[in-house]
FIFIMAR-849239 format. One line per field, with one value per residue: residue number from 1; residue in one letter; chain; y, z, x of N, C-alpha, C in turn. Coordinates in Angstrom, 1 decimal. Layout:
<pts>
n	[NUM;...]
res	[A;...]
chain	[A;...]
nv	[Y;...]
nw	[Z;...]
nu	[X;...]
cav	[Y;...]
caw	[Z;...]
cau	[X;...]
cv	[Y;...]
cw	[Z;...]
cu	[X;...]
</pts>
This chain:
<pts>
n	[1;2;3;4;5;6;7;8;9;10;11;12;13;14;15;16;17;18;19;20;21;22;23;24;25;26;27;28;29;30;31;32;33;34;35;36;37;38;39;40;41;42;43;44;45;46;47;48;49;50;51;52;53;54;55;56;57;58;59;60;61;62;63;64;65;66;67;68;69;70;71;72;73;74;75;76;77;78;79;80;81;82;83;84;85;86;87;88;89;90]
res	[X;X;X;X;X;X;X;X;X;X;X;X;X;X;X;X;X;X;X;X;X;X;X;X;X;X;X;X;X;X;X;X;X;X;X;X;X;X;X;X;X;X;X;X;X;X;X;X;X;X;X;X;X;X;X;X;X;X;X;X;X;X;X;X;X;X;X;X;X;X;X;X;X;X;X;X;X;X;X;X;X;X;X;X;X;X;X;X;X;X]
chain	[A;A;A;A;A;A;A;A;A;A;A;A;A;A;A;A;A;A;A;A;A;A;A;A;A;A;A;A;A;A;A;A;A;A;A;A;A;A;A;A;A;A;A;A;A;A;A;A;A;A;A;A;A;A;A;A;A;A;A;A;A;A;A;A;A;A;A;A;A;A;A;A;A;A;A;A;A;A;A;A;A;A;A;A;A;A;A;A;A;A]
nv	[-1.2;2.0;5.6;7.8;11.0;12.2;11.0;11.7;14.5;15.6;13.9;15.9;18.5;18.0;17.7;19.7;22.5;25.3;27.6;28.1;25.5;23.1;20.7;20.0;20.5;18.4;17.0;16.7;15.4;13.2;11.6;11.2;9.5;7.4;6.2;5.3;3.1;1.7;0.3;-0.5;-2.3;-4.1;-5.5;-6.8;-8.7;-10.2;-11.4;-11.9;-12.6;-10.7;-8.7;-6.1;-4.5;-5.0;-3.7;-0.8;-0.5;-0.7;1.6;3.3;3.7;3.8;6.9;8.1;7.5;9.1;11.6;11.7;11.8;14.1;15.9;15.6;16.3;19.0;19.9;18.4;18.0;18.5;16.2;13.7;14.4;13.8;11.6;9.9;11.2;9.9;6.6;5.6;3.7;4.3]
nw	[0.0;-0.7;0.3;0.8;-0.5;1.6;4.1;3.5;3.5;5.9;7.1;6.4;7.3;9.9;9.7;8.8;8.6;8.2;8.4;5.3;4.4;2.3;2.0;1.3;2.8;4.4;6.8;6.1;4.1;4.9;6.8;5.3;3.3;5.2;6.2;3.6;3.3;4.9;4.7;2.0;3.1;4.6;2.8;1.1;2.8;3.0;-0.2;-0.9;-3.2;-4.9;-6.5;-8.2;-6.3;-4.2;-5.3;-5.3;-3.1;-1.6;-2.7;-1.5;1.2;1.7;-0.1;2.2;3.9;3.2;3.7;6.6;7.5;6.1;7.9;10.1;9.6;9.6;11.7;14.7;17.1;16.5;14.8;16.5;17.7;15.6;14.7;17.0;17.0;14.8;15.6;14.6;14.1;15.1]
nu	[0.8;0.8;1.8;-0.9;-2.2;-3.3;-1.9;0.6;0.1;-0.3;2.2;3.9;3.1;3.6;6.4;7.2;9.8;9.7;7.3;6.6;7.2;6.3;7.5;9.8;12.0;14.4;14.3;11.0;11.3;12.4;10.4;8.6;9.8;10.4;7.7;7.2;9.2;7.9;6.0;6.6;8.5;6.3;5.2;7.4;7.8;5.6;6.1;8.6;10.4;10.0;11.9;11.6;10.5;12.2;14.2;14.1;13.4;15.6;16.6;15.4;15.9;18.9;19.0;17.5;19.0;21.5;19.8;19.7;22.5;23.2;21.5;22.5;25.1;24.6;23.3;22.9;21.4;18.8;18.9;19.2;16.9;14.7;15.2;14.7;11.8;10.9;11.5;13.9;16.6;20.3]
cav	[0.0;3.4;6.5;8.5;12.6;12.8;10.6;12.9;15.9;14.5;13.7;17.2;19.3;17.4;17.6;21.2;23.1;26.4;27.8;28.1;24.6;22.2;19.3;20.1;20.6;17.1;16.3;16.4;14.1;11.6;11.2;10.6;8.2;6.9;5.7;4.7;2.3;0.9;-0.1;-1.6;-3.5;-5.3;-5.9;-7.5;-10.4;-11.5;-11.4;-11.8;-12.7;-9.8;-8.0;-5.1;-3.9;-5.0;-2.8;0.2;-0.3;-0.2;2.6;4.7;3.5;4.6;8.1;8.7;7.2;10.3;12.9;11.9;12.4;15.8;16.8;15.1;17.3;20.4;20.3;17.2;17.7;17.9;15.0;13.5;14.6;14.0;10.1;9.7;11.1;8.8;5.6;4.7;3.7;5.3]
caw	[0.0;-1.0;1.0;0.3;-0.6;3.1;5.0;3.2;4.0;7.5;8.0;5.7;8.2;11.5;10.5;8.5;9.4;8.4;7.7;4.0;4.2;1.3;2.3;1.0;3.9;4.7;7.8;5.8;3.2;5.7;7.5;4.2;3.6;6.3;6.0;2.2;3.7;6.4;4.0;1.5;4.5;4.9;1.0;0.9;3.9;1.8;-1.4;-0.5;-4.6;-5.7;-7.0;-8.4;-5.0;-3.0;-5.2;-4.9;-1.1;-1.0;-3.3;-0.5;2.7;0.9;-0.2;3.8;4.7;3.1;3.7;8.0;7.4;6.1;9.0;11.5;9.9;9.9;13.5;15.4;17.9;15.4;14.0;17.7;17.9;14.0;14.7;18.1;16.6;13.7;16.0;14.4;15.6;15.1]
cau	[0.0;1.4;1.2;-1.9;-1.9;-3.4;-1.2;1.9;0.2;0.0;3.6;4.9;2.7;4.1;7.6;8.0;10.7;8.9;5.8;6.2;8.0;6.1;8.3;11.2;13.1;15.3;13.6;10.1;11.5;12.8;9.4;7.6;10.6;10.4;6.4;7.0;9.9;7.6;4.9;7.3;8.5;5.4;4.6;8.1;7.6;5.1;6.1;10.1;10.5;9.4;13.2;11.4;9.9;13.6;15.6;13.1;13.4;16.9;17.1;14.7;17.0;20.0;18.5;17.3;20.7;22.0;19.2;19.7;23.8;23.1;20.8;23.4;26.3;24.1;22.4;23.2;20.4;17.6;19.3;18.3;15.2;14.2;15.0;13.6;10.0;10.3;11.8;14.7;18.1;21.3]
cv	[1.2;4.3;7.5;9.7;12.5;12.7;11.9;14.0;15.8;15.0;15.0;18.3;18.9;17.7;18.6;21.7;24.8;26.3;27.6;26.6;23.6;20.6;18.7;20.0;18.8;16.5;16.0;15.2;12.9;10.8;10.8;9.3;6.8;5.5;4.8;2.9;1.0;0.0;-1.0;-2.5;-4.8;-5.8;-6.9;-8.7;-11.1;-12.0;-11.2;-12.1;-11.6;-8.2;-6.8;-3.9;-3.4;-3.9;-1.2;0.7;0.1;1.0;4.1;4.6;4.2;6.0;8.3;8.7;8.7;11.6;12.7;12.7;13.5;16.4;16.2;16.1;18.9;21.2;19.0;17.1;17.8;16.8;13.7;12.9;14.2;11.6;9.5;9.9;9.7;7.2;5.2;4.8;4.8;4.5]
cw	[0.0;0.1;0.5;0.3;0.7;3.9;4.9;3.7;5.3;8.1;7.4;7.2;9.8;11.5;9.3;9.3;9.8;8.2;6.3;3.3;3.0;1.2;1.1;2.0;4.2;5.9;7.2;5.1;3.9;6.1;6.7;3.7;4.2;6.4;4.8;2.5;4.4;5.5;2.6;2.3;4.4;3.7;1.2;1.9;3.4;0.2;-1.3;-2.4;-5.3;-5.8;-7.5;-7.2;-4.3;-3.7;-4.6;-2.8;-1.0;-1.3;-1.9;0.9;2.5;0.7;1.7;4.5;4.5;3.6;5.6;8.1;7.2;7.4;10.0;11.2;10.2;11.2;13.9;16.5;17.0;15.1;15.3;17.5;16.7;14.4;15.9;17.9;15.8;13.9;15.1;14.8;14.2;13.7]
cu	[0.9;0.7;0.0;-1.5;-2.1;-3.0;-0.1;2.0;0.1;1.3;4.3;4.2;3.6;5.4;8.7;9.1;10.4;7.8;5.5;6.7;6.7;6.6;9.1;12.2;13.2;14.7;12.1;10.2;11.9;11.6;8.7;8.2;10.3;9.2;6.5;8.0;9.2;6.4;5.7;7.7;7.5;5.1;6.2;8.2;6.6;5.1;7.8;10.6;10.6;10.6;12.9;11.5;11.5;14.3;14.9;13.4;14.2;17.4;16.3;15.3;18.4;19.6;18.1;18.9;21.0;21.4;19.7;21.4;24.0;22.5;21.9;24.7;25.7;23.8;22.6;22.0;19.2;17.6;18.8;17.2;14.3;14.2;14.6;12.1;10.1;10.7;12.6;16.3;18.9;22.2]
</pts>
């Protein structure tokens, strides 16, 4: 299951950085990440075959990999706080 427009606007609203933010800002993009990840997740334990889906996944773990690295060299405590909201490790 994909994320819907409403869920997105959801998680862009919750984890703006400004007002006029759109979810662009690198913390928005992780959290939408984040969800698209979690949902591939479950599509791939039952359908573990399915080579399209796995590369896709890893291609959106890799892409966050990098967007958290940027926010960890920019601000290290956001970087914290940004993976404590969205539960994942270090």
């Amino acid at each position: 299951m994909s994320v819907t427009k409403a869920k997105k606007a959801e998680l862009i609203s919750a984890y703006k950085t400004t007002d006029t933010d759109n979810g662009g800002s690198a913390a928005a993009q992780v959290a939408v990440l984040t969800e698209r990840i979690r949902n591939l997740t479950e599509h791939m334990k039952a359908n573990h075959k399915d080579n399209h889906s796995k590369r896709g996944l890893l291609l959106m773990v890799n892409r966050r990999k990098k967007l958290l690295a940027y926010i960890k060299k920019r601000n290290a405590a956001e970087y914290e706080e940004l993976i404590k909201k969205l539960g994942l490790r270090k």
